[in-house]
N, CA, C and O of each residue as an XYZ file, in Angstrom:
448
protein
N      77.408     87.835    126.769
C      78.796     87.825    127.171
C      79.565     86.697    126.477
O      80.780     86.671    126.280
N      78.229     85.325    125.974
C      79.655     84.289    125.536
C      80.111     84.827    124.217
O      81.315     84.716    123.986
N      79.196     85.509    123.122
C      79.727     86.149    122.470
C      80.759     87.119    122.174
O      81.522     86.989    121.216
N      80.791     88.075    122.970
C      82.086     88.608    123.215
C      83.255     87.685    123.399
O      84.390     87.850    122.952
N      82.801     86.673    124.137
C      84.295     85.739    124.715
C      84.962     85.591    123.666
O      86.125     85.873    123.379
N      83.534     84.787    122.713
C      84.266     84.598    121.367
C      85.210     84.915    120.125
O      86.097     84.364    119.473
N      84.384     86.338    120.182
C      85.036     86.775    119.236
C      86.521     87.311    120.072
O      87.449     87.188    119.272
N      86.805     87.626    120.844
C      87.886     87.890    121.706
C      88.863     87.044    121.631
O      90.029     87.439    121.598
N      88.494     85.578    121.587
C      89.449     84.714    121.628
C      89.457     84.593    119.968
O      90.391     83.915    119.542
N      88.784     85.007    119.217
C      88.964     84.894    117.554
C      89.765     85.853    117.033
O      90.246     85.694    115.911
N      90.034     87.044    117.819
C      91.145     87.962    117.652
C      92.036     87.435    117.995
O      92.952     87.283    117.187
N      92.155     86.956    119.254
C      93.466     86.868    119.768
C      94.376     85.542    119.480
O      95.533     85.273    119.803
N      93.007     84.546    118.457
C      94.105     84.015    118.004
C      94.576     84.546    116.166
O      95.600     84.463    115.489
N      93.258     85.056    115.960
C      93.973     85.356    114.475
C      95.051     86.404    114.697
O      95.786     86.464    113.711
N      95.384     87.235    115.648
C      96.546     87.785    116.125
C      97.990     87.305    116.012
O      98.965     87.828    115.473
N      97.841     86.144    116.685
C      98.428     84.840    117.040
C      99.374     84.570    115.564
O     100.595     84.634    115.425
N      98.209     84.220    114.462
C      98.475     83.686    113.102
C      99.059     84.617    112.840
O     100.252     84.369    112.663
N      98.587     86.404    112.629
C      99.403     87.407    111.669
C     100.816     87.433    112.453
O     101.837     87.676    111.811
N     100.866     87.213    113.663
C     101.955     87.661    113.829
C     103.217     86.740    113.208
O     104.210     87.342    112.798
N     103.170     85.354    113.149
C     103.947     84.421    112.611
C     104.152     84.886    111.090
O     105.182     84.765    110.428
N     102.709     85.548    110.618
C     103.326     84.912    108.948
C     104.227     86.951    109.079
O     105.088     87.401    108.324
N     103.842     87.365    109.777
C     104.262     89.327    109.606
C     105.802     89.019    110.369
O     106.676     89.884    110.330
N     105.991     87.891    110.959
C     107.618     87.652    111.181
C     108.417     86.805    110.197
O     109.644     86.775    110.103
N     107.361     85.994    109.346
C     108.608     85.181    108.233
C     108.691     86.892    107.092
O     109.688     87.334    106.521
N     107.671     87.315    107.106
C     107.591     88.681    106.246
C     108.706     89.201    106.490
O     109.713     89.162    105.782
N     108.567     89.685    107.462
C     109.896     90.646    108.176
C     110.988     89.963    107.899
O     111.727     90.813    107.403
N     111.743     88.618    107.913
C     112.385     87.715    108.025
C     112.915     87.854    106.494
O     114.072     88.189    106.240
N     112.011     87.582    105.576
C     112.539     87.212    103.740
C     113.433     88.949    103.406
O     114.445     89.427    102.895
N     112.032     89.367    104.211
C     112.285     91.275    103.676
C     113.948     91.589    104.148
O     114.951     91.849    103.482
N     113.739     91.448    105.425
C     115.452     91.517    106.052
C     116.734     91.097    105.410
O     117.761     91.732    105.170
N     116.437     90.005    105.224
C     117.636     88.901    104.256
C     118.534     89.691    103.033
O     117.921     89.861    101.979
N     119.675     90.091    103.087
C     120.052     90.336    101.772
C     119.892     89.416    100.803
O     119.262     89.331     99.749
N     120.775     88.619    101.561
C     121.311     87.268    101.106
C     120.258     86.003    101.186
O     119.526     85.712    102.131
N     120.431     85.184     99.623
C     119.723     83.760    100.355
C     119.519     83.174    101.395
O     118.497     83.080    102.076
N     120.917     82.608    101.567
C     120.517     81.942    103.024
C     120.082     82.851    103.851
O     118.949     82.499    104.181
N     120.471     84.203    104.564
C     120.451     84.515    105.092
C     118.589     84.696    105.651
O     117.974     84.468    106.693
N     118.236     85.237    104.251
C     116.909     85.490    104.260
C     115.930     84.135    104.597
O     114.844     84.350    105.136
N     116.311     82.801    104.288
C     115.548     82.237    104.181
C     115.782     81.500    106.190
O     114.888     80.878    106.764
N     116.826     81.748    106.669
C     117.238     81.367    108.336
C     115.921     82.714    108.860
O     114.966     82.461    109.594
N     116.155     83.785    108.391
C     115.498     84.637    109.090
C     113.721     84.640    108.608
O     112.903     85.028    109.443
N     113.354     84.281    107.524
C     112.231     84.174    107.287
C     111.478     82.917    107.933
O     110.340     83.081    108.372
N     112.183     81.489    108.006
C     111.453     80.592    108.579
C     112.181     80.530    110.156
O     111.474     80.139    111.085
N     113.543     80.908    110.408
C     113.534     80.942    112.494
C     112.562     82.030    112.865
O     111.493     81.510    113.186
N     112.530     83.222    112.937
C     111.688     83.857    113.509
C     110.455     83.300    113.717
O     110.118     82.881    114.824
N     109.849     83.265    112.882
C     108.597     82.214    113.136
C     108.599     81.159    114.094
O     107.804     81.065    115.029
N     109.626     80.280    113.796
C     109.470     79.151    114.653
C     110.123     79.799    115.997
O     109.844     79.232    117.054
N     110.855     80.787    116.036
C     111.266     80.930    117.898
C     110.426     81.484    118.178
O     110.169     81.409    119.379
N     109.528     82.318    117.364
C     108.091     82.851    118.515
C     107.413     81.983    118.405
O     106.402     82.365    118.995
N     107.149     80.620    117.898
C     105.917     79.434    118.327
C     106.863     78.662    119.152
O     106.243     77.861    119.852
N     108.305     78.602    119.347
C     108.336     77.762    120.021
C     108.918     78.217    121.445
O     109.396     77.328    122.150
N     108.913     79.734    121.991
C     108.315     80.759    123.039
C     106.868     80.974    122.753
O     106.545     82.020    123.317
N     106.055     80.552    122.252
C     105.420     80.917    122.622
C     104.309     79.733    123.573
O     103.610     79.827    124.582
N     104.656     78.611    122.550
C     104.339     77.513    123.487
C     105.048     77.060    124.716
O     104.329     76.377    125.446
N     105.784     77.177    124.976
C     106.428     77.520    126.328
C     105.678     78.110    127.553
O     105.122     77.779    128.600
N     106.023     79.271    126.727
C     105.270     80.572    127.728
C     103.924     81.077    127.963
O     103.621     81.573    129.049
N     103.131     80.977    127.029
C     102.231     81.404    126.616
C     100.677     80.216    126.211
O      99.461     80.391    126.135
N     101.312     79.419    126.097
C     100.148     78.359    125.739
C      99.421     78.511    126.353
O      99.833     79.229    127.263
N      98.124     78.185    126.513
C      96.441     78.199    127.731
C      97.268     76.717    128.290
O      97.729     76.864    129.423
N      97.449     75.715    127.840
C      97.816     74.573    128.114
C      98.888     74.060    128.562
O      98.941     72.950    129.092
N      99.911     74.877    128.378
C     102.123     74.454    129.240
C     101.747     74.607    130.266
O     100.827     75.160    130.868
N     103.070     73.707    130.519
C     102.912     73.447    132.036
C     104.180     74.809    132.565
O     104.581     75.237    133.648
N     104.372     75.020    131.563
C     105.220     76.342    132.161
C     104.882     77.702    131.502
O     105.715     78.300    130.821
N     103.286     78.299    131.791
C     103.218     78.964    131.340
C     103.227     80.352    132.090
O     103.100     80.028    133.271
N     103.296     81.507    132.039
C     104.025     82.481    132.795
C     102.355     82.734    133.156
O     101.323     82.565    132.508
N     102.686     83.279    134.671
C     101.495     83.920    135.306
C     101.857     85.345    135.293
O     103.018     85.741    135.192
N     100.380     86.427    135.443
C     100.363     87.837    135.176
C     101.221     88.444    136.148
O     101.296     87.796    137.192
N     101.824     89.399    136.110
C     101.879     90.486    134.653
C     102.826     89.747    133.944
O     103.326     90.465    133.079
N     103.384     88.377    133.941
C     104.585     88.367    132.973
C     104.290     87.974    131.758
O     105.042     88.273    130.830
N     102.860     87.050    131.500
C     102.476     86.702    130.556
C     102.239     88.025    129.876
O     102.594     88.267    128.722
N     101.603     88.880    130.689
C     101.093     90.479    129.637
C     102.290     90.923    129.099
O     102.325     91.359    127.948
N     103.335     90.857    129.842
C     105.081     91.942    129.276
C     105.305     90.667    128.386
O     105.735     90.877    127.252
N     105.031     89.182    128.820
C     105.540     88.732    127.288
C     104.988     89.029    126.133
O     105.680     89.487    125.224
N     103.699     88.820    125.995
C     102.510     89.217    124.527
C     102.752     90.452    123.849
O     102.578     90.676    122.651
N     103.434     91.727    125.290
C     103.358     93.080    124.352
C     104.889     92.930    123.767
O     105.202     93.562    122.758
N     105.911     92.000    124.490
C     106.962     92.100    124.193
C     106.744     91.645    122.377
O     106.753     92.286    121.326
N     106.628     90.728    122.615
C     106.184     89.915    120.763
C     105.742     90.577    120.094
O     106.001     90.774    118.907
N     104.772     91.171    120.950
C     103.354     91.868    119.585
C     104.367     93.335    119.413
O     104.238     94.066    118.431
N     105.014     93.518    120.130
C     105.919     94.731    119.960
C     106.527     94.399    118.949
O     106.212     94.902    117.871
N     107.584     93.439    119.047
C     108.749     93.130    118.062
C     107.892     93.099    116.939
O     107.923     94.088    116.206
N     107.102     92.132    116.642
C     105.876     92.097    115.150
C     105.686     93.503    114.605
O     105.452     93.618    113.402
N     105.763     94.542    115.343
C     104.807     95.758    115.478
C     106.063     96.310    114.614
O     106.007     96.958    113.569
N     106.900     95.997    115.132
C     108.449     96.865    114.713
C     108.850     96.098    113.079
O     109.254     96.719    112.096
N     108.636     94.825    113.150
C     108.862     94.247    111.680
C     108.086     94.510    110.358
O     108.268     94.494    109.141
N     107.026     94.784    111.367
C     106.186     94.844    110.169
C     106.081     96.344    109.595
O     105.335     96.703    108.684
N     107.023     97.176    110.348
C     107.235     99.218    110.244
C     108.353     98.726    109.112
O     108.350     98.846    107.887
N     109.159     98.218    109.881
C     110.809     98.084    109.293
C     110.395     97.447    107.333
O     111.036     97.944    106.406
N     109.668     96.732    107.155
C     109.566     95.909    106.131
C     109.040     96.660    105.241
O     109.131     96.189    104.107
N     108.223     98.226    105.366
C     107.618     98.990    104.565
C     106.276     99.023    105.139
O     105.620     99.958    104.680
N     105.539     98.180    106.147
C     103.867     98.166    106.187
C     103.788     98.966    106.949
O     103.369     98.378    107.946
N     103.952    100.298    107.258
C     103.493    101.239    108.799
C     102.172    101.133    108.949
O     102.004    100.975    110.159
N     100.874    101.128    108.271
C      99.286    100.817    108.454
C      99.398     99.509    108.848
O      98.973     99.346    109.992
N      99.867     98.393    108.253
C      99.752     97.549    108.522
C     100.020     97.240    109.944
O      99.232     96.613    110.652
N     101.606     97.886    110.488
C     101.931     97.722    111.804
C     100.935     98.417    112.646
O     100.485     97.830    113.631
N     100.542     99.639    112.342
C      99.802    100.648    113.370
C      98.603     99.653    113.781
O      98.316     99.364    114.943
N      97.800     99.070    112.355
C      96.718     98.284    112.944
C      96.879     96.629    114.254
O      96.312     96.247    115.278
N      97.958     96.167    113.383
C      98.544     95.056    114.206
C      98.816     95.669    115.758
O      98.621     94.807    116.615
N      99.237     97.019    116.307
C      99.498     97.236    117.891
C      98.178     97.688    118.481
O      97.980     97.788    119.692
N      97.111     98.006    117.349
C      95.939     98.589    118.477
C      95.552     97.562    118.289
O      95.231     97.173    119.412
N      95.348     96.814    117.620
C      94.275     95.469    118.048
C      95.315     94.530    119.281
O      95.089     94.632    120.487
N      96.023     93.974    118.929
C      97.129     93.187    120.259
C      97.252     94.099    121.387
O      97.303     93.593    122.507
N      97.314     95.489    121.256
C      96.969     96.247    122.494
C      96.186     95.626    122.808
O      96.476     94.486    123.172
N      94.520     96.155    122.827
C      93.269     95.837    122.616
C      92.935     94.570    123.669
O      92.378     94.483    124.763
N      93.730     93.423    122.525
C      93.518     91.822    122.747
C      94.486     91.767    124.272
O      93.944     91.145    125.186
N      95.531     92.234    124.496
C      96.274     91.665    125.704
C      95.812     92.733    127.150
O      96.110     92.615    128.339
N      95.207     93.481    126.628
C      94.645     94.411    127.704
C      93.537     93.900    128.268
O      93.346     93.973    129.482
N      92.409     93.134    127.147
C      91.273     93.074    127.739
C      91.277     91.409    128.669
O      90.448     91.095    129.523
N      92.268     90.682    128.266
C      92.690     89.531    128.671
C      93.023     89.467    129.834
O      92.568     88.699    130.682
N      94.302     90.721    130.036
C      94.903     90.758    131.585
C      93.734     91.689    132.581
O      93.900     92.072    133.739
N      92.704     91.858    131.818
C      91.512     92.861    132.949
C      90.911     91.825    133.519
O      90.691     91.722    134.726
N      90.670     91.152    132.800
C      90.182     89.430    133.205
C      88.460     90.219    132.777
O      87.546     89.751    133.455
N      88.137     91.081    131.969
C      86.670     91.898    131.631
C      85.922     90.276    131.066
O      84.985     89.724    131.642
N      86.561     89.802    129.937
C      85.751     88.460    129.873
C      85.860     87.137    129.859
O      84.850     86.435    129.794
């Protein structure tokens, strides 16, 4: 079982990682414009780390208890899910929602 834990929490944080760099992605891709692209390639990123440490950390002191933590994770992993369609990657997105499915389902079962 600690194995499973592991790798569980090795998804869910390399999850964690794609989703930041699949939102500056989404972010440059979006941008017509210079500036524009480059506000949306590096804020997105930083407002989902800095919701996410908020909300979401194992460690804040304000971190949301279930189900809200679960509607937040699918909320994100949603939006990611949608940037990363919008930007041209649809495989890419399809794989990114079954695994964060996957990862926030087996989390809120409390299975390990």
């Amino acid at each position: 079982m600690a194995i499973l834990r592991f790798l569980h929490q090795l998804l869910a944080f390399s999850l964690e990682m794609a989703m930041l760099a699949a939102l500056g992605y989404w972010g440059f891709r979006e941008g017509n414009k210079s500036p524009l692209k480059y506000l949306l390639g590096f804020g997105m990123p930083i407002a989902a780390i800095t919701l996410w440490a908020l909300w979401a950390a194992p460690k804040s002191a304000t971190r949301l208890e279930q189900p809200y933590l679960l509607l937040f994770k699918l909320v994100l992993f949603g939006i990611t899910t949608f940037g990363l369609y919008r930007s041209g990657q649809p495989q890419l997105a399809y794989w990114f929602a079954g695994l964060a499915l996957v990862s926030v389902l087996v989390e809120y079962s409390g299975v390990l």
